[in-house]
C-alpha positions as CSV (number, residue, x, y, z in Angstrom):
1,X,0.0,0.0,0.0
2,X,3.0,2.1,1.0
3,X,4.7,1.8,-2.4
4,X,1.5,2.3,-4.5
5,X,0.7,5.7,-2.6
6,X,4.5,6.5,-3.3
7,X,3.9,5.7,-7.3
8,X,0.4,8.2,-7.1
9,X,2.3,10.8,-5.6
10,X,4.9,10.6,-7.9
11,X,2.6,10.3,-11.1
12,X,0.6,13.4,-9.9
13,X,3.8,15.3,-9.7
14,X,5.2,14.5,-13.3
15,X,2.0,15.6,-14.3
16,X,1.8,18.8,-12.1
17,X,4.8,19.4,-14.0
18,X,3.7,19.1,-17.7
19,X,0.7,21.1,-16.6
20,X,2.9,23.7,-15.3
21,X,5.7,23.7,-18.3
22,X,2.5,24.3,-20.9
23,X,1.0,27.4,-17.9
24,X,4.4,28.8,-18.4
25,X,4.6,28.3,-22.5
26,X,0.9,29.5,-23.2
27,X,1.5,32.6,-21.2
28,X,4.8,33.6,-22.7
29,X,2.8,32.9,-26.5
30,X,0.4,35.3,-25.1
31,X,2.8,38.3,-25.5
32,X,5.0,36.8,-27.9
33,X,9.1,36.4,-28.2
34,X,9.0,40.0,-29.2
35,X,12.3,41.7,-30.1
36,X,13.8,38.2,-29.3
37,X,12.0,36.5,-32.5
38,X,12.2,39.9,-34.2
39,X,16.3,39.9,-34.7
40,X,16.5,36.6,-35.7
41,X,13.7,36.0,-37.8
42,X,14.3,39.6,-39.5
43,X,17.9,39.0,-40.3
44,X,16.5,35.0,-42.2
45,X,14.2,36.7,-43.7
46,X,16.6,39.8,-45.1
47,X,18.6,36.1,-45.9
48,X,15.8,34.4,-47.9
49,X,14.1,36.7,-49.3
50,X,15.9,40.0,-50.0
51,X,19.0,38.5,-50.9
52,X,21.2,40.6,-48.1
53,X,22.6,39.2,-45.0
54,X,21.6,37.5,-41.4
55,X,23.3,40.5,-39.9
56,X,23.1,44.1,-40.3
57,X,25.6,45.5,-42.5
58,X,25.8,49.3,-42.3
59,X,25.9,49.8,-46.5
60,X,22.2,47.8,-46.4
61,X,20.6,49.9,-44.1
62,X,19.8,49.0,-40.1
63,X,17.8,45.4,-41.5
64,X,16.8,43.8,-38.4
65,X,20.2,41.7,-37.5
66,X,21.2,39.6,-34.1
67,X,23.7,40.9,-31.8
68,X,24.5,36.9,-30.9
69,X,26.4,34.1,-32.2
70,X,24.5,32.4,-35.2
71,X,22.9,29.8,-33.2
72,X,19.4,31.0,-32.5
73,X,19.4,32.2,-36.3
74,X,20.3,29.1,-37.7
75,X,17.4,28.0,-35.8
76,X,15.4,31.0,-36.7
77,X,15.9,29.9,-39.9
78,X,15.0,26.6,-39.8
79,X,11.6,26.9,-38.4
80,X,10.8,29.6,-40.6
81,X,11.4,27.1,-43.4
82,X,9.3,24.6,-41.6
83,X,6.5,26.6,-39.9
84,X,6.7,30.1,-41.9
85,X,4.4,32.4,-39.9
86,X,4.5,29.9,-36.7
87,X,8.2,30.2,-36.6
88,X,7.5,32.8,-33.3
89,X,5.8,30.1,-31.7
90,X,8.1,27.2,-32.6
91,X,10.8,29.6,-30.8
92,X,8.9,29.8,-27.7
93,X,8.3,26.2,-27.1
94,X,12.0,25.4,-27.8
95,X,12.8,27.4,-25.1
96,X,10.6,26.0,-23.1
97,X,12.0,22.1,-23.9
98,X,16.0,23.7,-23.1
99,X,14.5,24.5,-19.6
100,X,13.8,21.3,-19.0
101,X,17.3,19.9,-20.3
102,X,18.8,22.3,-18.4
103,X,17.1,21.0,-15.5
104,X,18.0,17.4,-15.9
105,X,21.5,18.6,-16.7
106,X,21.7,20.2,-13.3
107,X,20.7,17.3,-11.2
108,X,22.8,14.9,-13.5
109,X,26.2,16.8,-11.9
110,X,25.0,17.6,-8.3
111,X,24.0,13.6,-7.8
112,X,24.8,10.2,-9.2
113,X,21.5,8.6,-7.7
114,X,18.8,8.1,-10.2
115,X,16.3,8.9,-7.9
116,X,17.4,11.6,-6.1
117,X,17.9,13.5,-9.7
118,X,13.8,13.2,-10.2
119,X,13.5,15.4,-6.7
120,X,16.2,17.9,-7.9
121,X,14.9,18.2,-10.9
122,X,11.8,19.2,-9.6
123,X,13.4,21.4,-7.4
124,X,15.0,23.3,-10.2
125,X,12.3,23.9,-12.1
126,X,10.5,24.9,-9.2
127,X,13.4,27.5,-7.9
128,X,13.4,28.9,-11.6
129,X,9.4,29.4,-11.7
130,X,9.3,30.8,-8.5
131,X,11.8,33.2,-8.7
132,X,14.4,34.1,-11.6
133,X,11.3,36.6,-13.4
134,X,13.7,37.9,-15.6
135,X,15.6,35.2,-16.8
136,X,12.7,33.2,-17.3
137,X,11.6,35.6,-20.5
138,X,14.9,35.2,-21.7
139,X,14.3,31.3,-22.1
140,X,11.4,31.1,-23.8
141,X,12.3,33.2,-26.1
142,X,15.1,31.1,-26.6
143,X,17.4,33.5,-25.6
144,X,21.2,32.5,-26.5
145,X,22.7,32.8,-22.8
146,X,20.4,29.2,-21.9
147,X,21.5,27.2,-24.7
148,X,24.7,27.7,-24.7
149,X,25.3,27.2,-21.1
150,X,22.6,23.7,-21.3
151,X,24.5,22.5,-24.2
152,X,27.9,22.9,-22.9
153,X,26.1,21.2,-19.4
154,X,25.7,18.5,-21.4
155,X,29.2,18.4,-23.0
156,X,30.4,18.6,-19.5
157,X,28.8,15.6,-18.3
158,X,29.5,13.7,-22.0
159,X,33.1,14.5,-21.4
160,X,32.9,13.3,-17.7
161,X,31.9,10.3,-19.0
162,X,34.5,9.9,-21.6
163,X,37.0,10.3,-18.8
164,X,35.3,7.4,-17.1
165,X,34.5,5.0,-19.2
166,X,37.4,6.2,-21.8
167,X,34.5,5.9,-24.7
168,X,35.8,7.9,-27.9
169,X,32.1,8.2,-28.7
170,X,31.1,10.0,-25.4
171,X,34.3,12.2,-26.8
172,X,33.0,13.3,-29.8
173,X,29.0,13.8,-28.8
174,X,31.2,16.2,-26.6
175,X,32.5,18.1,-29.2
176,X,29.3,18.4,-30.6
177,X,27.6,20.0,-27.7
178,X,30.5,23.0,-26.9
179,X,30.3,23.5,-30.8
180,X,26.9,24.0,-30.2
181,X,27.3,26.0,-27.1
182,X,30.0,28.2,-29.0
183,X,27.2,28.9,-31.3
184,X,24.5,29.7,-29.5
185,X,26.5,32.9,-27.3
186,X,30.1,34.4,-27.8
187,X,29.8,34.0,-23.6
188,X,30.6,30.3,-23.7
189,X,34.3,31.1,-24.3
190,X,34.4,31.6,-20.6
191,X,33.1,28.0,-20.3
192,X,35.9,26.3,-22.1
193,X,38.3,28.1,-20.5
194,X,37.1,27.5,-17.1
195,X,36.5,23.5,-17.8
196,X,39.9,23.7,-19.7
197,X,42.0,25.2,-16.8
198,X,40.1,21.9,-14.8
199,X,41.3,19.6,-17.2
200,X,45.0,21.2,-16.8
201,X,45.7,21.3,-13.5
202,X,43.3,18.4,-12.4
203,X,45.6,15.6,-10.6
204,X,43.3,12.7,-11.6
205,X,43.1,12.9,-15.6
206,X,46.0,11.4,-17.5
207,X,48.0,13.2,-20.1
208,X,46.7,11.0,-22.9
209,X,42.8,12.3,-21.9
210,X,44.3,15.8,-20.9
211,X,45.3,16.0,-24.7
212,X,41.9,14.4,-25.8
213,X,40.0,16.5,-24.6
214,X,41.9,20.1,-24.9
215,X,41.8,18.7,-28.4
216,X,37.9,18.4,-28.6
217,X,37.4,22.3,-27.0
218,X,40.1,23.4,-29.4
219,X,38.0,21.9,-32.6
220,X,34.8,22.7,-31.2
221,X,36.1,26.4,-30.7
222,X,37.5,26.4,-34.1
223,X,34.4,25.2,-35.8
224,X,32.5,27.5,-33.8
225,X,34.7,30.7,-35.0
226,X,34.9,29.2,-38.9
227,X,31.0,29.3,-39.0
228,X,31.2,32.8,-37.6
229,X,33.6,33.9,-40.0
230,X,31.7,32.8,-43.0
231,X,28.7,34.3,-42.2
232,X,28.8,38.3,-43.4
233,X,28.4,40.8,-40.8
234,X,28.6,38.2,-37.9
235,X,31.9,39.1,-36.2
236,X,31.1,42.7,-36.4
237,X,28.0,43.2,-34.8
238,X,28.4,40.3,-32.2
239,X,32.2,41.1,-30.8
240,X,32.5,44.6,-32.1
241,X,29.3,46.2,-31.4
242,X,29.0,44.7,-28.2
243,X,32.6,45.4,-27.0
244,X,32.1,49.1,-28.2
245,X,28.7,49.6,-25.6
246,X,29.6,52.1,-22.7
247,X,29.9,50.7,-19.1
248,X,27.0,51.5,-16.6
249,X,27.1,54.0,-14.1
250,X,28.2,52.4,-10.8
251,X,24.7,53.4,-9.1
252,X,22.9,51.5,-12.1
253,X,24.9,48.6,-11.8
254,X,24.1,48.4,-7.9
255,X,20.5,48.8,-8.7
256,X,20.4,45.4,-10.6
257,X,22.5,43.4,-8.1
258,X,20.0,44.4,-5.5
259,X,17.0,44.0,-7.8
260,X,19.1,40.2,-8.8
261,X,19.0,39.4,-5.4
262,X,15.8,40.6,-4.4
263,X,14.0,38.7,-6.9
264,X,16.5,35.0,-6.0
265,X,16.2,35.5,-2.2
266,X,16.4,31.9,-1.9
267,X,18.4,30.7,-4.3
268,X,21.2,33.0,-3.5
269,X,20.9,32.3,0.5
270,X,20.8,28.5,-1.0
271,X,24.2,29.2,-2.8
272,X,26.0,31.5,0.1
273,X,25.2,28.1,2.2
274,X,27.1,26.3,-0.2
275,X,30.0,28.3,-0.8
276,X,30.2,29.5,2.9
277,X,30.5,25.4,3.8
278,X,33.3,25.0,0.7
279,X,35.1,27.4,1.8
280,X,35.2,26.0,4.9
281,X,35.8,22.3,3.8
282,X,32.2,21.3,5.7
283,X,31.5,20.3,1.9
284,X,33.7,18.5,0.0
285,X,33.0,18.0,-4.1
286,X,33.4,14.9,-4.4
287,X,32.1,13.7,-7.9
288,X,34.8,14.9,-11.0
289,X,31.7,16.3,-12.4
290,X,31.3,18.5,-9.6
291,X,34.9,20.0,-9.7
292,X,34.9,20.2,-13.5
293,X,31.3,22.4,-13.9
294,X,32.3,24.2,-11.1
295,X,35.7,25.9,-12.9
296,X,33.6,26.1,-15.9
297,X,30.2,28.0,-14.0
298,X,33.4,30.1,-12.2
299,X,34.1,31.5,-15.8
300,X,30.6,31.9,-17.1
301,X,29.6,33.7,-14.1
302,X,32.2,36.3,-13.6
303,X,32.4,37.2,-17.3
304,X,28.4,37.3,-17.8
305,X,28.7,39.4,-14.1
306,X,31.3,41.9,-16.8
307,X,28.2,41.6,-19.5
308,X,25.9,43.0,-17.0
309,X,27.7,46.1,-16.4
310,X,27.3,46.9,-20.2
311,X,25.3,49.6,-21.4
312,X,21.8,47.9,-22.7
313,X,22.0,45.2,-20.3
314,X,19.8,44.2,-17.5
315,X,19.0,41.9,-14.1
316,X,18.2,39.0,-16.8
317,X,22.2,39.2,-17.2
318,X,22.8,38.7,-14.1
319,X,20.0,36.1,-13.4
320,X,21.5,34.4,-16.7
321,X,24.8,34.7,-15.0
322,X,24.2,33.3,-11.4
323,X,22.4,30.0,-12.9
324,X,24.9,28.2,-13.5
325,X,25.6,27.8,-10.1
326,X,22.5,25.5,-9.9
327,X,24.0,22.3,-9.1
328,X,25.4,23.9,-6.2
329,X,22.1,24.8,-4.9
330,X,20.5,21.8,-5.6
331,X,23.8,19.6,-3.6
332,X,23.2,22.2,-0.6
333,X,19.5,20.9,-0.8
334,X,20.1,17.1,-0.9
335,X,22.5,17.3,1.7
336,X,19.9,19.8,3.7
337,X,16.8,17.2,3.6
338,X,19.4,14.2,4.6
339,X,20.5,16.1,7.2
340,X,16.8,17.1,8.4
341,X,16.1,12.7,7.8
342,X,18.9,12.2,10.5
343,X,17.6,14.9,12.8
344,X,14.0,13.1,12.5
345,X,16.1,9.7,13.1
346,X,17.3,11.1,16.3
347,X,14.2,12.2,17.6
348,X,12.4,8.9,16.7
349,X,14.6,7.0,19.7
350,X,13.0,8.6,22.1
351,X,9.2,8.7,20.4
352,X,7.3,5.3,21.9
353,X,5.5,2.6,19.9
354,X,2.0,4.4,20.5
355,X,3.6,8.2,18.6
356,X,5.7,5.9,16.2
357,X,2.1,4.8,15.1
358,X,0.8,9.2,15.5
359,X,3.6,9.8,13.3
360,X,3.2,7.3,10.5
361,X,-0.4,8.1,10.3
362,X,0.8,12.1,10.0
363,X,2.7,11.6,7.3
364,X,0.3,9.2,5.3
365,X,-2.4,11.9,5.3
366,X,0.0,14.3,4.3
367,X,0.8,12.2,1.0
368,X,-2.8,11.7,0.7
369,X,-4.0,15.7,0.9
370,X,-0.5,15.8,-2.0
371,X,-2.5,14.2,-3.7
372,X,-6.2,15.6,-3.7
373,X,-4.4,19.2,-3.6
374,X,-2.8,18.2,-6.8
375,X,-6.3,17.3,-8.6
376,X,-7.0,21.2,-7.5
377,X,-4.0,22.2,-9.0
378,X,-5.1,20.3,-12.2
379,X,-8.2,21.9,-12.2
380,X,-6.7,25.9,-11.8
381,X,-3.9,25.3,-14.0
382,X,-6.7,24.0,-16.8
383,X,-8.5,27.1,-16.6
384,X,-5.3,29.1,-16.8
385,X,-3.9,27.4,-20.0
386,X,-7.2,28.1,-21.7
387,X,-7.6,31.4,-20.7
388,X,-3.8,32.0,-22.2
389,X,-4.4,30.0,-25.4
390,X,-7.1,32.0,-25.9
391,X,-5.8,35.3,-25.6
392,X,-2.8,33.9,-27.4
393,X,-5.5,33.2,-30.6
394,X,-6.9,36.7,-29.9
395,X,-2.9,38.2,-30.4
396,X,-2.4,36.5,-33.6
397,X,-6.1,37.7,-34.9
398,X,-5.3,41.5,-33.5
399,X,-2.0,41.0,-35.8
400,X,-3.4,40.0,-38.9
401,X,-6.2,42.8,-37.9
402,X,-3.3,45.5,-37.7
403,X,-2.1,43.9,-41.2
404,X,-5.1,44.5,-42.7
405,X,-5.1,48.3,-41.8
406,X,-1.9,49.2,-42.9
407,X,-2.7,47.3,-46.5
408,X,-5.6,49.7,-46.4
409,X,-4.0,52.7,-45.6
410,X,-0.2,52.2,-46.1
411,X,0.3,50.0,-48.9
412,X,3.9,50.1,-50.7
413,X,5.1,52.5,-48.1
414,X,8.2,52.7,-46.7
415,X,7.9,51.6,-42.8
416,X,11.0,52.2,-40.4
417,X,9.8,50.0,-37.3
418,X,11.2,48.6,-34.0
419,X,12.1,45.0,-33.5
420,X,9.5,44.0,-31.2
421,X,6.6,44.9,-33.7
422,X,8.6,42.7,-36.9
423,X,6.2,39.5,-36.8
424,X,2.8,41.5,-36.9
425,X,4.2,43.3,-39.9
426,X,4.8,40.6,-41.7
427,X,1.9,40.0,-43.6
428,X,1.8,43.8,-44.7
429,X,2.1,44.9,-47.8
430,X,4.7,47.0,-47.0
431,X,8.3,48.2,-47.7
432,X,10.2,47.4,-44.0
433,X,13.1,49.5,-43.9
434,X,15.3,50.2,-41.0
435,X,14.8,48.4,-37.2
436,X,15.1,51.1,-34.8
437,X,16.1,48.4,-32.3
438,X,19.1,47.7,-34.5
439,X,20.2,50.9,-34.6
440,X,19.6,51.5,-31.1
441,X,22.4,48.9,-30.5
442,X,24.7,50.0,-32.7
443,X,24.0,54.1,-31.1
444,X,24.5,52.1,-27.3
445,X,28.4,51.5,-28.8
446,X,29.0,55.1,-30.4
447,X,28.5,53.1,-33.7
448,X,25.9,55.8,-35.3
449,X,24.6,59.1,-34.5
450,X,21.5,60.8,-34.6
451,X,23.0,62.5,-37.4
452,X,23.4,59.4,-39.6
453,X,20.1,58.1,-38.5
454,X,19.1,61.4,-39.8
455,X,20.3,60.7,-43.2
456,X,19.2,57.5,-43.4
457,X,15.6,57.9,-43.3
458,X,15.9,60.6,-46.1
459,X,17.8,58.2,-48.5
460,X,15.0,55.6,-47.1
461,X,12.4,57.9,-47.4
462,X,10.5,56.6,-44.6
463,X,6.6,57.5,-44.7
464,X,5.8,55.7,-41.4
465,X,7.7,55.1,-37.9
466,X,6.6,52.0,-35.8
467,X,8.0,52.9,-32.5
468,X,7.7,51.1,-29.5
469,X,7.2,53.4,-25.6
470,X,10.4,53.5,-23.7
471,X,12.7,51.9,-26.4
472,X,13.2,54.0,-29.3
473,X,13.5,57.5,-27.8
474,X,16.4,58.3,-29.0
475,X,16.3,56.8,-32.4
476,X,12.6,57.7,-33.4
């Protein structure tokens, strides 16, 4: 009976959690990727269809263009091969499905037990939907930052076990998955440095695998920067662009450490614990795994920490940044509840028969009101998916709506717009010229001046200005 109740419980969480990933994904579809979806898809489409580039190049005008490594517009441009107009949508769902790989990938480092790994899991996802606001727009719109620090999670582990089991194919799966990092965010240099200085100075791995797999992050990182190079106006508006933006001021950049750790009150208190009991050898890491994410999430961190003190940034960076310290949290946790399990161990020697029985019978109702609170749950998070689906249906309806208008009163005009509005344009008849949101990048670094904007739109001839409140101020 005991065991059966166990399976229940377990079942109605599993389902909990499908019902909660498709809550999360319906109510981002409700407002859309936005300027997300917007870069990438505008910079395919200026690919496929206008015969110009993925990027922005400065003698084409500001065409929308992404200010990331090409793997979220390679992937851009494969769903809007498959899905055209859906393409939005396929993004967002894809985010939500790296969530849940990121997930798994965190509990796969912080614990060998199989079982254990379903609970941390859990607990990830649940730390992540409870707090990390930011940050959670930024995965499902399939923001770079999460990909590229899942997939090199993933190489992580692959290469961990290469090292054990000395598999070549474990090797080169490896390589696959920092290639694919690499491509996702220009960031995820700072991981293969970190797991590379590891690999170096690490006592237990043999020259002969010390070579292998230096090797693999050297090939993957070359791969990474010969698909970069090939692809016109990549380099230049990921490295040089970015690297141009002004630093905050140190007031601002104060602001979004408080605001960081206002909104992660628990997580960060969860990783302070941690660190506080590392430093002071109370916790040991134990598992290679452990020690080799740990010098690559060192990297990550303090770089992305750098990132955040860029002009154009935000507390997303920052929430982006201090994720990857998730295993961490989730160890501090496991080690918590076994420590609370010998605590209530204790205490059970001195409990007699009569309050063993009190006790037994507290905790099987417990399970049992789980379990009819989760049928609630159902119920509430039902209601809430419809409501979002439909609002979602009643977006995509307003957008064809708008698209309608402007073929009615703006057809064959020349439109400069902001990134965020690209999508609903899309089935305009209309002449899309320059993305203020591009440009506003490219201003952020000193690049362009209201001058040259100036100049532009007369060469353009712009007859309408799509802006968007509180972003294009300065460029509209």
């Amino acid at each position: 009976m005991k065991n059966y109740i166990k399976k229940i419980l377990v079942f109605c969480i599993v389902i909990m959690c499908i019902f909660v990933f498709l809550d999360c994904v319906t109510y981002k579809l409700v407002g859309g990727a936005r300027w997300s979806s917007g870069l990438h898809l505008g910079g395919v489409d200026n690919w496929l269809y206008e015969n110009g580039s993925m990027y922005t190049l400065r003698e084409d005008g500001f065409t929308p263009g992404s200010s990331y490594f090409p793997g979220v517009v390679l992937l851009a441009l494969l769903y809007r091969m498959i899905f055209g107009y859906g393409a939005e949508t396929a993004i967002i769902i894809s985010g939500g499905i790296v969530a849940v790989l990121s997930f798994l990938g965190f509990s796969v480092i912080a614990t060998d037990n199989k079982w254990s790994r379903f609970w941390l899991t859990i607990l990830a996802a649940t730390i992540f939907v409870v707090e990390f606001p930011a940050a959670q727009s930024y995965l499902l719109e399939l923001h770079p930052d999460v990909p590229a620090l899942t997939c090199f999670l993933w190489g992580c582990i692959c290469i961990d076990k290469f090292l054990k089991k000395d598999s070549k194919s474990w090797l080169l799966i490896s390589i696959l998955l920092m290639f694919a990092s690499g491509l996702f965010k220009q960031n995820a240099l700072f991981l293969y440095i970190g797991a590379g200085i590891y690999v170096l100075v690490s006592k237990t791995i043999t020259l002969k695998n010390k070579l292998f797999v230096l090797g693999a992050e050297a090939l993957a990182g070359l791969a990474v920067l010969f698909v970069v190079f090939i692809i016109d106006g990549c380099w230049y508006n990921c490295v040089t662009v970015n690297a141009a933006h002004s630093l905050l001021s140190f007031k601002g950049y104060i602001l979004y450490g408080f605001g960081t750790c206002r909104n992660n009150i628990v997580y960060i208190v969860m990783i302070g614990a941690f660190f506080l009991l590392f430093i002071t050898r109370n916790i040991q890491l134990e598992r290679q795994i452990e020690r080799l994410w740990m010098s690559a999430a060192v990297g990550w961190t303090f770089f992305c920490m750098y990132g955040a003190a860029k002009e154009g940034a935000n507390t997303g960076n920052m929430e982006a940044a201090i994720i990857s310290f998730m295993p961490f949290a989730l160890i501090m946790a496991e080690k918590s509840y076994y420590y609370f399990l010998n605590v209530v161990d204790t205490a059970k020697i001195n409990f007699d028969i009569k309050e063993m029985k009190s006790f037994k019978v507290v905790k099987s109702t417990l399970i049992i009101l789980c379990i009819v609170g989760a049928f609630g749950g159902y119920a509430l998070l039902c209601r809430s998916i419809k409501k979002q689906y439909i609002s979602y249906n009643k977006r995509i309806e307003s957008q064809n709506n708008f698209s309608c208008w402007l073929n009615e009163k703006y057809a064959g005009r020349n439109v400069a717009y902001n990134t965020i509005s690209y999508e609903l344009l899309n089935k305009a008849n209309i002449n899309k010229k320059s993305d203020l949101y591009t440009a506003a990048v490219w201003e952020m670094g000193d690049l362009l001046s209201d001058e040259e904007l100036r100049n532009i739109s007369i060469e353009e001839n712009w007859d309408i200005v799509i802006t968007y409140p509180g972003l294009d101020e300065k460029v509209s």
